[in-house]
Chimera marker file (.cmm) of the C-alpha trace (Angstrom):
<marker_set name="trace">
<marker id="1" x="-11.160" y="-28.378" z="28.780" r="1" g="1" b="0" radius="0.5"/>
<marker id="2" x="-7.623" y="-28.420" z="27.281" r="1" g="1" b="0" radius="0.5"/>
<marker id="3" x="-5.993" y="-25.010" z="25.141" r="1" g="1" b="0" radius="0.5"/>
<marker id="4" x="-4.469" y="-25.659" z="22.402" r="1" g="1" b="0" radius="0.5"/>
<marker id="5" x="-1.065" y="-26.085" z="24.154" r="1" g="1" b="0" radius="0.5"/>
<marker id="6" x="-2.517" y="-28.680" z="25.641" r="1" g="1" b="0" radius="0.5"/>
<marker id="7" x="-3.007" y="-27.054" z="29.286" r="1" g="1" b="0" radius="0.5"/>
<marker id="8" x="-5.831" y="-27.585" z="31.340" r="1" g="1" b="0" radius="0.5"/>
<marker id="9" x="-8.018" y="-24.289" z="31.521" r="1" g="1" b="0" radius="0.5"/>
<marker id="10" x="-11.562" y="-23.368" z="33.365" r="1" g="1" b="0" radius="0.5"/>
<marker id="11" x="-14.120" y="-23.364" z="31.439" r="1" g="1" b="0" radius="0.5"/>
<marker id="12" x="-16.168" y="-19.903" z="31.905" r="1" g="1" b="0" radius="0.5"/>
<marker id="13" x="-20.027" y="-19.916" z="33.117" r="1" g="1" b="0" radius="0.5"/>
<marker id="14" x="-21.065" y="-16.486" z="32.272" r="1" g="1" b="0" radius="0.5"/>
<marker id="15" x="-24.617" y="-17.315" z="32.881" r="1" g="1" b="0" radius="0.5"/>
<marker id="16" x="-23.519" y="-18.151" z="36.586" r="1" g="1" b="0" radius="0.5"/>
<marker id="17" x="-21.110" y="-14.967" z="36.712" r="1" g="1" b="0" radius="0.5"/>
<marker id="18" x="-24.276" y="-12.893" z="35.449" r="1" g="1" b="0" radius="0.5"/>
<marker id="19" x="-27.035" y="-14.028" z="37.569" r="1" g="1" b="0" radius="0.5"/>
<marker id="20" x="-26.182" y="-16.133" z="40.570" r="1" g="1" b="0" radius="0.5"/>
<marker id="21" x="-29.161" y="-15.586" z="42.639" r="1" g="1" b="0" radius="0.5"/>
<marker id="22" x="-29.925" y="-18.109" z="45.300" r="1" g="1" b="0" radius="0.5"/>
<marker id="23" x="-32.797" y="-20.435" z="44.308" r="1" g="1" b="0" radius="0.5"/>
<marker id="24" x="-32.940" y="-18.974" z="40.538" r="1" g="1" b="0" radius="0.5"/>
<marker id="25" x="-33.759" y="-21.676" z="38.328" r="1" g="1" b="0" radius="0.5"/>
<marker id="26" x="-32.878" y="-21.703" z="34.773" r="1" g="1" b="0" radius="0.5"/>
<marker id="27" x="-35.914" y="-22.010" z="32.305" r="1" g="1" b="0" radius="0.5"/>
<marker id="28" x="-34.125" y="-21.713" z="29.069" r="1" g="1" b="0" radius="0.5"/>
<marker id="29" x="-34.409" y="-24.743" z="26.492" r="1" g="1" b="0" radius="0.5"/>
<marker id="30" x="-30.999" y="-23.161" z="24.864" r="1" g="1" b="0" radius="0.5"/>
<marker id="31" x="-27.544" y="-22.746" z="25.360" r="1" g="1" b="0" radius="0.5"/>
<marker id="32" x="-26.757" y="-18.810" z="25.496" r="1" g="1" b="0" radius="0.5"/>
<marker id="33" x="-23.705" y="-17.962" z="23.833" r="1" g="1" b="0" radius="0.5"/>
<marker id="34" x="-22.001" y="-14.025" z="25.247" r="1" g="1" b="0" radius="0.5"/>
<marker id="35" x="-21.763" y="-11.735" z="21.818" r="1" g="1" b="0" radius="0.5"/>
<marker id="36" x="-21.170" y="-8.367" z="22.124" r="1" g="1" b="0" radius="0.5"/>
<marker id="37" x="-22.233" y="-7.104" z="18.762" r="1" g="1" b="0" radius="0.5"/>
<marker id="38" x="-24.046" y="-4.211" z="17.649" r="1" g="1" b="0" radius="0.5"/>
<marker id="39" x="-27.447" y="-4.462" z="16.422" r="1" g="1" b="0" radius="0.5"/>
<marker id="40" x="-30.057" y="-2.589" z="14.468" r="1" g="1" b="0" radius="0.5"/>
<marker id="41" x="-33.639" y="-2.795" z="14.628" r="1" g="1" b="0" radius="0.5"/>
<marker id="42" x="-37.052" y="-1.733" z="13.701" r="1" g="1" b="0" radius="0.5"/>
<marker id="43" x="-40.713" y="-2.724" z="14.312" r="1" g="1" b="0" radius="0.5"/>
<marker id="44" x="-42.795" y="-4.273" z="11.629" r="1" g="1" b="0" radius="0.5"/>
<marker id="45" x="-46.503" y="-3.672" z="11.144" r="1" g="1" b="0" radius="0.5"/>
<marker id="46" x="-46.701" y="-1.121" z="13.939" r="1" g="1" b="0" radius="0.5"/>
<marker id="47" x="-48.986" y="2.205" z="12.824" r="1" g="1" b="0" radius="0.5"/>
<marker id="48" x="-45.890" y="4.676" z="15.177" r="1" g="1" b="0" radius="0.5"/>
<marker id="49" x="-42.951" y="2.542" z="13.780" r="1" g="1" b="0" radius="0.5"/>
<marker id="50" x="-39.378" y="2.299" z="16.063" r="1" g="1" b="0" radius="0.5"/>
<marker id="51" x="-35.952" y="2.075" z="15.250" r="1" g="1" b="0" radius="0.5"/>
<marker id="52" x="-32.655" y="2.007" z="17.010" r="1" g="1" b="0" radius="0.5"/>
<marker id="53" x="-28.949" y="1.018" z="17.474" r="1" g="1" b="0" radius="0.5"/>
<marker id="54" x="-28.197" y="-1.541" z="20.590" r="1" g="1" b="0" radius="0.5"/>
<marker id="55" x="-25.531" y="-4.220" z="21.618" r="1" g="1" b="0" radius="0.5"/>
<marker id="56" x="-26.119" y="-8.121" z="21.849" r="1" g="1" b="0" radius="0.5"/>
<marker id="57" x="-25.473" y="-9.107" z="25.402" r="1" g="1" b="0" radius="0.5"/>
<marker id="58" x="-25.884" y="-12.724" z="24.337" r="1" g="1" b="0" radius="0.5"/>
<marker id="59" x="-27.581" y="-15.217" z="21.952" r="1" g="1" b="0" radius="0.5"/>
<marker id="60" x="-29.195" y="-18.665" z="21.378" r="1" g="1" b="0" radius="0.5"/>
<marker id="61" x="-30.868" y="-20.098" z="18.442" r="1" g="1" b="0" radius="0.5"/>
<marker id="62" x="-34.099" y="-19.431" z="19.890" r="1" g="1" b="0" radius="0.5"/>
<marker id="63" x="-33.700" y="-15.873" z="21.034" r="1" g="1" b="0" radius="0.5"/>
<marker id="64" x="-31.786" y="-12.593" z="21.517" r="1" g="1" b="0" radius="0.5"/>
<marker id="65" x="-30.700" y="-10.187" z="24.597" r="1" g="1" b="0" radius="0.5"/>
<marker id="66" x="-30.278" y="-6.523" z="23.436" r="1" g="1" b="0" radius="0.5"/>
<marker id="67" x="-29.042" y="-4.037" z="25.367" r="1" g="1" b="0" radius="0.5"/>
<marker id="68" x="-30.831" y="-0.749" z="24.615" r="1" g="1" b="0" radius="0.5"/>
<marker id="69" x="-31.718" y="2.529" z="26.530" r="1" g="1" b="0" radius="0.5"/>
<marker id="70" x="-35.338" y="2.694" z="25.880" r="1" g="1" b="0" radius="0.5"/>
<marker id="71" x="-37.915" y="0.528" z="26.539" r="1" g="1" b="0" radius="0.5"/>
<marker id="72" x="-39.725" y="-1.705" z="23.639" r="1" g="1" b="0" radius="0.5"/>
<marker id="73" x="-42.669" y="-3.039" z="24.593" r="1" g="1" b="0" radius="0.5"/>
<marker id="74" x="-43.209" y="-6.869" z="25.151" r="1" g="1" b="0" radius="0.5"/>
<marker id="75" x="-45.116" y="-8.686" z="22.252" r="1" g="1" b="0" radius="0.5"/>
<marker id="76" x="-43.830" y="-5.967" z="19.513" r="1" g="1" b="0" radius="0.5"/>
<marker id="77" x="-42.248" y="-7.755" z="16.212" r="1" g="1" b="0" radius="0.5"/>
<marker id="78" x="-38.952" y="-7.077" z="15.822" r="1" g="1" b="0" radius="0.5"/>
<marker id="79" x="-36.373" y="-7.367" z="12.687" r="1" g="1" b="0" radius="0.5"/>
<marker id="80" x="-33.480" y="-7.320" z="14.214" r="1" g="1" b="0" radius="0.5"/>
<marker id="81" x="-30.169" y="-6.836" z="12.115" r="1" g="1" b="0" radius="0.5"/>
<marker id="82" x="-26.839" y="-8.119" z="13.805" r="1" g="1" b="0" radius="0.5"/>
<marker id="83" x="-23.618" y="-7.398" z="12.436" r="1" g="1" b="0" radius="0.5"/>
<marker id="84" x="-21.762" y="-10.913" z="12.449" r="1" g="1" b="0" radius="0.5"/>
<marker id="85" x="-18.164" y="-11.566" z="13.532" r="1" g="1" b="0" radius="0.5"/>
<marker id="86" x="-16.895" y="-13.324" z="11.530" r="1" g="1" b="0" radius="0.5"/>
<marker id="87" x="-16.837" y="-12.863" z="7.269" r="1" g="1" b="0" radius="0.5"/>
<marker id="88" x="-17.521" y="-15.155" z="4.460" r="1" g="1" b="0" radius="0.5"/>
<marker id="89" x="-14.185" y="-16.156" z="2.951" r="1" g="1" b="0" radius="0.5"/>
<marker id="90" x="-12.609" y="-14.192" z="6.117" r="1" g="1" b="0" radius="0.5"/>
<marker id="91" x="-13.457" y="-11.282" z="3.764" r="1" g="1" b="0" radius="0.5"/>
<marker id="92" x="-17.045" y="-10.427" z="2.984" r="1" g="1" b="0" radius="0.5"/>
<marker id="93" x="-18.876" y="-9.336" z="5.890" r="1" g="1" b="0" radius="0.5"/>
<marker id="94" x="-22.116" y="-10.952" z="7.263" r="1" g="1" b="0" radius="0.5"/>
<marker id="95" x="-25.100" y="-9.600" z="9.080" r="1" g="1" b="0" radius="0.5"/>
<marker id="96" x="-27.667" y="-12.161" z="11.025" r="1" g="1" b="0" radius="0.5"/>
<marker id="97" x="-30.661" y="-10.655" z="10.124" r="1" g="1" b="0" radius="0.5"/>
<marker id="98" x="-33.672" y="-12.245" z="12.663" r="1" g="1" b="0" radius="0.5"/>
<marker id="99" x="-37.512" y="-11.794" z="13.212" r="1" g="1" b="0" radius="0.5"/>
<marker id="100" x="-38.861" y="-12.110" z="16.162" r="1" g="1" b="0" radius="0.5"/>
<marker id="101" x="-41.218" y="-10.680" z="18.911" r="1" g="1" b="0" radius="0.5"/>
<marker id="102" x="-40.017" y="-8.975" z="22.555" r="1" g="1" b="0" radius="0.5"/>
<marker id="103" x="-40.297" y="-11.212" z="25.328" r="1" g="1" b="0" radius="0.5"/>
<marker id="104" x="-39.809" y="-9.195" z="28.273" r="1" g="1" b="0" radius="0.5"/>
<marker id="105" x="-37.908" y="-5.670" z="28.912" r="1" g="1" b="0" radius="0.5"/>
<marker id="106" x="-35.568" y="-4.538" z="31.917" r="1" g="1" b="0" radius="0.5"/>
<marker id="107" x="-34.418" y="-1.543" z="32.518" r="1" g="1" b="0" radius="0.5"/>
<marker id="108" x="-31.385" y="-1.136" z="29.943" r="1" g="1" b="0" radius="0.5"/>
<marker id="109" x="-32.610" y="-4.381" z="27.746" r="1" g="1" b="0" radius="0.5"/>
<marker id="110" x="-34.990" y="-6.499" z="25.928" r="1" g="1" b="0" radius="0.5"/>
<marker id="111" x="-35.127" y="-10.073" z="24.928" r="1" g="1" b="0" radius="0.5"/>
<marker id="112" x="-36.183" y="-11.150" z="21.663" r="1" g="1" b="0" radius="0.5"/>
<marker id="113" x="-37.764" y="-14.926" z="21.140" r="1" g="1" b="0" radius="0.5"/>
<marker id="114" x="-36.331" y="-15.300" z="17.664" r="1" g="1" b="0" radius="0.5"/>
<marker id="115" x="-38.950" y="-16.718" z="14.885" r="1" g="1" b="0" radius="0.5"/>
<marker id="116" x="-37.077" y="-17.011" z="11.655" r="1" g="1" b="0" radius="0.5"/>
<marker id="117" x="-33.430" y="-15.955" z="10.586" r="1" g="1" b="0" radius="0.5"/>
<marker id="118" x="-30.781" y="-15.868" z="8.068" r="1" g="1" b="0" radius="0.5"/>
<marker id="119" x="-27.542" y="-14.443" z="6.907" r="1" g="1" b="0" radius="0.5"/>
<marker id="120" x="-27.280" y="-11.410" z="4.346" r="1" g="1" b="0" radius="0.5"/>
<marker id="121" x="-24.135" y="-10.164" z="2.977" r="1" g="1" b="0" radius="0.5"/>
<marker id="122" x="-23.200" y="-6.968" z="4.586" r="1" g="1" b="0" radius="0.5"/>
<marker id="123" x="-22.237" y="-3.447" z="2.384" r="1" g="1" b="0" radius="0.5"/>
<marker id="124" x="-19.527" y="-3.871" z="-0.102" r="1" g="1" b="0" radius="0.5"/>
<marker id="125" x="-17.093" y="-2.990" z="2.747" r="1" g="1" b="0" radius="0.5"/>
<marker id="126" x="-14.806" y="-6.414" z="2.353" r="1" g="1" b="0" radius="0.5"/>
<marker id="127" x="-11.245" y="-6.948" z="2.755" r="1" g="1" b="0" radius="0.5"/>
<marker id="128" x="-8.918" y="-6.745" z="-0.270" r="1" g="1" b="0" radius="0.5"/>
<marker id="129" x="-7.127" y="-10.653" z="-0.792" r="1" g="1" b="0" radius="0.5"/>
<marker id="130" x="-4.091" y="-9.467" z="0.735" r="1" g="1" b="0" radius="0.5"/>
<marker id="131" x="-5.490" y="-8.585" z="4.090" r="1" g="1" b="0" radius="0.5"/>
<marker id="132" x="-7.962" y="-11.563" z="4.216" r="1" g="1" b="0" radius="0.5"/>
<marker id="133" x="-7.319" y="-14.974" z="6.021" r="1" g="1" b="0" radius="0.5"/>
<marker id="134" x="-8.879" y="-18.386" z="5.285" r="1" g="1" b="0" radius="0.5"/>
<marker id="135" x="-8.050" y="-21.438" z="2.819" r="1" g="1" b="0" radius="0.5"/>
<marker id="136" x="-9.680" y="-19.601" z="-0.635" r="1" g="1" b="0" radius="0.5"/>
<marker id="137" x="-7.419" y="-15.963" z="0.152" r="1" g="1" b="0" radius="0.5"/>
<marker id="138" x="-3.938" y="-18.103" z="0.832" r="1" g="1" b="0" radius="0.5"/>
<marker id="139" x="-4.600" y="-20.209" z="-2.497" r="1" g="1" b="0" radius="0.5"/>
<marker id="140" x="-5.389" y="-17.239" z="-4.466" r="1" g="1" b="0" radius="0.5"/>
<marker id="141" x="-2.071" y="-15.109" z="-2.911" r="1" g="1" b="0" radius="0.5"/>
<marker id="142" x="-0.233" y="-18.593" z="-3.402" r="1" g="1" b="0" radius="0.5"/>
<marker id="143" x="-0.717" y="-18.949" z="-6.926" r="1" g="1" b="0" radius="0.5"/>
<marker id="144" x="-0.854" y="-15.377" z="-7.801" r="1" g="1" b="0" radius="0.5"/>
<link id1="1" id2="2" r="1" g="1" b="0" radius="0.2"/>
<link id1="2" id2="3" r="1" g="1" b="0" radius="0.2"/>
<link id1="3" id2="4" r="1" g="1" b="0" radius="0.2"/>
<link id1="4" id2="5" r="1" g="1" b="0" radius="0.2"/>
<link id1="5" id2="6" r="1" g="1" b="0" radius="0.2"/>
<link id1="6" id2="7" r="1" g="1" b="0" radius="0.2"/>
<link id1="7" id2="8" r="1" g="1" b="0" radius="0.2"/>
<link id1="8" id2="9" r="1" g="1" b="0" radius="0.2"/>
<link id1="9" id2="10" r="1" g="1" b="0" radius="0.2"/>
<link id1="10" id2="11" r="1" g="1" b="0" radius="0.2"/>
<link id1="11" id2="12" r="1" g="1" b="0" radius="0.2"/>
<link id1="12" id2="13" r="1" g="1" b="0" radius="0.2"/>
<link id1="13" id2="14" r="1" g="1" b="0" radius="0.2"/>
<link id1="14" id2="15" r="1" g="1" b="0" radius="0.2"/>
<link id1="15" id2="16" r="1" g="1" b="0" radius="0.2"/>
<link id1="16" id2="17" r="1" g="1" b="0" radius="0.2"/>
<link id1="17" id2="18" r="1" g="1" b="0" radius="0.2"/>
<link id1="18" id2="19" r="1" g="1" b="0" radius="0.2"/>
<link id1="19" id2="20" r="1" g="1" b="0" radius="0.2"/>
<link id1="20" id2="21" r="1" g="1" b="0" radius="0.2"/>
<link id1="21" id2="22" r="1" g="1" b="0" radius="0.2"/>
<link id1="22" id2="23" r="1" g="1" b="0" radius="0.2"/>
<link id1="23" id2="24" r="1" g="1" b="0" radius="0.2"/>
<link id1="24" id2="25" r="1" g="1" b="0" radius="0.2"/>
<link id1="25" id2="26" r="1" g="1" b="0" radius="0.2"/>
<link id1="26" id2="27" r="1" g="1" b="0" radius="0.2"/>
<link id1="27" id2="28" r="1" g="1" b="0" radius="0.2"/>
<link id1="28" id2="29" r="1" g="1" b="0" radius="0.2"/>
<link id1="29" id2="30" r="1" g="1" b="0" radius="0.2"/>
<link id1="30" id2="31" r="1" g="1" b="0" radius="0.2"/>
<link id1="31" id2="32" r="1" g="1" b="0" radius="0.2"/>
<link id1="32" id2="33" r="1" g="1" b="0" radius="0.2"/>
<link id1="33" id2="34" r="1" g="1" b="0" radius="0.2"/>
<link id1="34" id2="35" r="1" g="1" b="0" radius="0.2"/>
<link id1="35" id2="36" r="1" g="1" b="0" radius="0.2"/>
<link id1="36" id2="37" r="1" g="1" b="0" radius="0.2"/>
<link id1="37" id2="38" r="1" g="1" b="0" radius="0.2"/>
<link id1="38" id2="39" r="1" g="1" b="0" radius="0.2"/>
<link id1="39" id2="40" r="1" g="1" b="0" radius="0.2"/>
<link id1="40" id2="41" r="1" g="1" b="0" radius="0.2"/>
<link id1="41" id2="42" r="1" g="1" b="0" radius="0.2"/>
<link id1="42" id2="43" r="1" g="1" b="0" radius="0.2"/>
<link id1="43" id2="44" r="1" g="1" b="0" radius="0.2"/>
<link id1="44" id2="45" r="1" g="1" b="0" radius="0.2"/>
<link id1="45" id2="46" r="1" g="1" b="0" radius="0.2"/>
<link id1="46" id2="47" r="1" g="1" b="0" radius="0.2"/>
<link id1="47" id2="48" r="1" g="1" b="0" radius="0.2"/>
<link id1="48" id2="49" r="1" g="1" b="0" radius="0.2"/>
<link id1="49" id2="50" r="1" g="1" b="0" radius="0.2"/>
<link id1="50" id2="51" r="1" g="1" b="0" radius="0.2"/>
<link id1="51" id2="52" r="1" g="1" b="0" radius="0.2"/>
<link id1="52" id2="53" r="1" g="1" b="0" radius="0.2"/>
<link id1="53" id2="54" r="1" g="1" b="0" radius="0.2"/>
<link id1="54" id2="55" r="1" g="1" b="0" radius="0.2"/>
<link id1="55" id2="56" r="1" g="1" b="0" radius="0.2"/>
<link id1="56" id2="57" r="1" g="1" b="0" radius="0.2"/>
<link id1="57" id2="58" r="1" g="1" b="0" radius="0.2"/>
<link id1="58" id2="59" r="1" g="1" b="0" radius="0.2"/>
<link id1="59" id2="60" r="1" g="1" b="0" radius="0.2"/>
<link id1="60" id2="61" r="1" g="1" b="0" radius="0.2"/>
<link id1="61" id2="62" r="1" g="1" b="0" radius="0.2"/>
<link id1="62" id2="63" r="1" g="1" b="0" radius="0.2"/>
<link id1="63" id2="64" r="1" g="1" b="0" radius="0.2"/>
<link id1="64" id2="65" r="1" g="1" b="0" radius="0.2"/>
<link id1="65" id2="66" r="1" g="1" b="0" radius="0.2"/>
<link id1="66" id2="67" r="1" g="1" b="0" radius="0.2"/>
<link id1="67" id2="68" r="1" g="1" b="0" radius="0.2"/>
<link id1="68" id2="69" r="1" g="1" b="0" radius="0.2"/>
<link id1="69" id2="70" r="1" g="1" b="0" radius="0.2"/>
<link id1="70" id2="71" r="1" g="1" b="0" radius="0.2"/>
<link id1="71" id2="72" r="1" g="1" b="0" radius="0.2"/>
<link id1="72" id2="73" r="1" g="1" b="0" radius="0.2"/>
<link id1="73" id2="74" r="1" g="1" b="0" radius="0.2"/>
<link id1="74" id2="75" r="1" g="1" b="0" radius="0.2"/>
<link id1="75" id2="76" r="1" g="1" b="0" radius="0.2"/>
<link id1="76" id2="77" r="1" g="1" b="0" radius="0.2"/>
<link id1="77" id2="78" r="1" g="1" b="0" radius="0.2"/>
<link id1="78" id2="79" r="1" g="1" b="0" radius="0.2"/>
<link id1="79" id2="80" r="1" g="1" b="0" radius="0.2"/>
<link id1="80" id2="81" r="1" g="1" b="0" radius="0.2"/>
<link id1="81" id2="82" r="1" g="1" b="0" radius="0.2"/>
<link id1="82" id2="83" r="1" g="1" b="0" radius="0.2"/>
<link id1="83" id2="84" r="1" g="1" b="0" radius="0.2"/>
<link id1="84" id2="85" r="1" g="1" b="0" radius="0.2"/>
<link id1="85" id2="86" r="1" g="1" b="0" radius="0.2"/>
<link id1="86" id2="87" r="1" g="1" b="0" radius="0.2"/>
<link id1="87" id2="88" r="1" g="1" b="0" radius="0.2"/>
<link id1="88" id2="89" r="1" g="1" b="0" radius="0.2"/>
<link id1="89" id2="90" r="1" g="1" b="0" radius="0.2"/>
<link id1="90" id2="91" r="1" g="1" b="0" radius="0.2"/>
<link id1="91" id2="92" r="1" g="1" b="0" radius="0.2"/>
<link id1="92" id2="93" r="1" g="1" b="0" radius="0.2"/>
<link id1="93" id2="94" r="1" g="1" b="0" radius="0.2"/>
<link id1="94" id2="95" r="1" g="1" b="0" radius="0.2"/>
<link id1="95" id2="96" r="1" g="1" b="0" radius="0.2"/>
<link id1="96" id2="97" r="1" g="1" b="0" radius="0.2"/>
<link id1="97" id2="98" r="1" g="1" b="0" radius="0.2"/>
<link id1="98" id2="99" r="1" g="1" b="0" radius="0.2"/>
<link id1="99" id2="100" r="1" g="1" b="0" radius="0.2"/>
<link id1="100" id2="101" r="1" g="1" b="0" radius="0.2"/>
<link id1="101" id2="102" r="1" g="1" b="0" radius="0.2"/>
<link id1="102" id2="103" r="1" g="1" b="0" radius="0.2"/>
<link id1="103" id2="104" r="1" g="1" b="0" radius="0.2"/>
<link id1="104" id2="105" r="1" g="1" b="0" radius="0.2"/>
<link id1="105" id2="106" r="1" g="1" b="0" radius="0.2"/>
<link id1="106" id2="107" r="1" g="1" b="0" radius="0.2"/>
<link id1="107" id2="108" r="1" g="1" b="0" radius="0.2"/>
<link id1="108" id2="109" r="1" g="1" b="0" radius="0.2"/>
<link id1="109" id2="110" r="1" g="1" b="0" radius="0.2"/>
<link id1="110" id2="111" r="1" g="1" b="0" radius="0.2"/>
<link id1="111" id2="112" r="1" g="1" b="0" radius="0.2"/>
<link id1="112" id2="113" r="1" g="1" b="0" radius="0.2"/>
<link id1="113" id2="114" r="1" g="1" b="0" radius="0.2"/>
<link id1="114" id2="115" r="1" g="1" b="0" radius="0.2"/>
<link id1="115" id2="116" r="1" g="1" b="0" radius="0.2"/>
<link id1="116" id2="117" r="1" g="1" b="0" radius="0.2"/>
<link id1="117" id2="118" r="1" g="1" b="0" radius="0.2"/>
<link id1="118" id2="119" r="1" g="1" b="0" radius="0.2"/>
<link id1="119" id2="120" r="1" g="1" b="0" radius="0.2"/>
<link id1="120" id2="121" r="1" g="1" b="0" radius="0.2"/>
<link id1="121" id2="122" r="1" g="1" b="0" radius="0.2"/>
<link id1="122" id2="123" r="1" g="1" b="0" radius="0.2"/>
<link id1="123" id2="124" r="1" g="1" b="0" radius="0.2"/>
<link id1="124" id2="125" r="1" g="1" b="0" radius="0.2"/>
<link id1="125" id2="126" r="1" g="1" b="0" radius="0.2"/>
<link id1="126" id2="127" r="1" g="1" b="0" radius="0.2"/>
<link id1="127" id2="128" r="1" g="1" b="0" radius="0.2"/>
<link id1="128" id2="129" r="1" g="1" b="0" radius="0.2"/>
<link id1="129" id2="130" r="1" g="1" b="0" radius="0.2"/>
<link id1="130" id2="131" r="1" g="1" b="0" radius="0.2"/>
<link id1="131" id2="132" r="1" g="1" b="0" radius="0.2"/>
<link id1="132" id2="133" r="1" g="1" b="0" radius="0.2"/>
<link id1="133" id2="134" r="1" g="1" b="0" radius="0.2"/>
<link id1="134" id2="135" r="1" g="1" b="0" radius="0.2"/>
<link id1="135" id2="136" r="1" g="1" b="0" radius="0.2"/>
<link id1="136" id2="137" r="1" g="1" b="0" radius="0.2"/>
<link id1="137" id2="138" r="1" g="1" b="0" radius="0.2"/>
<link id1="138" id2="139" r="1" g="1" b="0" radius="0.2"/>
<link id1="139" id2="140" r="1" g="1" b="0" radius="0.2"/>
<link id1="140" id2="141" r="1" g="1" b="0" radius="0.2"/>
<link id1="141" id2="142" r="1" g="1" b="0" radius="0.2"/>
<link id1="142" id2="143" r="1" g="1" b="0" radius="0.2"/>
<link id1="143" id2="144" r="1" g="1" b="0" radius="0.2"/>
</marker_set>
């Protein structure tokens, strides 16, 4: 893979770096991307319902791995709501919000296998024009 300066760099296998076990074979139909993001959730149609704050360890477009310090049972439906990093316009913020239902649990995590998600515009906490980046914020400071 080339930088932008046009040097050669390595490209990074965190998957490798993460769980290089001799004979371990991978099983996953998608690419995981590492995300450190923090992430809300909460259980849906459960009679005791659960809530809690975590952190995205990574993500796919078929499923989630939260980091968490309880355990949440396997097979409970999730809404999971992940605060994005990057903002519409580089200055409304995003959240990925996801359904889905626990996989499996660890010890400090979870994965989700994601059924249906979307984007929702975060809180009204976005960036005045002046401190925003991206084509639509440079036009409007240009012509102001």
């Amino acid at each position: 893979m080339r930088s932008p300066a046009g040097a050669w760099i390595e490209a990074k296998d965190y998957w490798r770096e993460a769980f290089d076990h001799e004979g371990l074979v991978e099983r996953r139909s998608r690419l995981r991307f590492p995300l450190e993001r923090r992430v809300s959730f909460r259980t849906l149609g459960q009679s005791y319902p659960v809530a809690g704050t975590g952190w995205v360890v990574n993500i796919s477009s078929s499923g989630v791995l939260v980091a968490y310090q309880h355990e949440v049972g396997a097979g409970t439906q999730l809404e999971l709501n992940i605060d994005w990093p990057t903002r519409l316009d580089g200055r409304v913020p995003l959240h990925l919000v996801a359904v889905g239902r626990v996989l499996r649990n660890e010890l400090f995590s979870f994965a989700v296998g994601l059924e249906r998600y979307h984007f929702r515009i975060a809180g009204r906490t976005d960036l005045p024009i002046e401190e925003s980046y991206g084509a639509r914020g440079q036009q409007r400071e240009a012509s102001a």
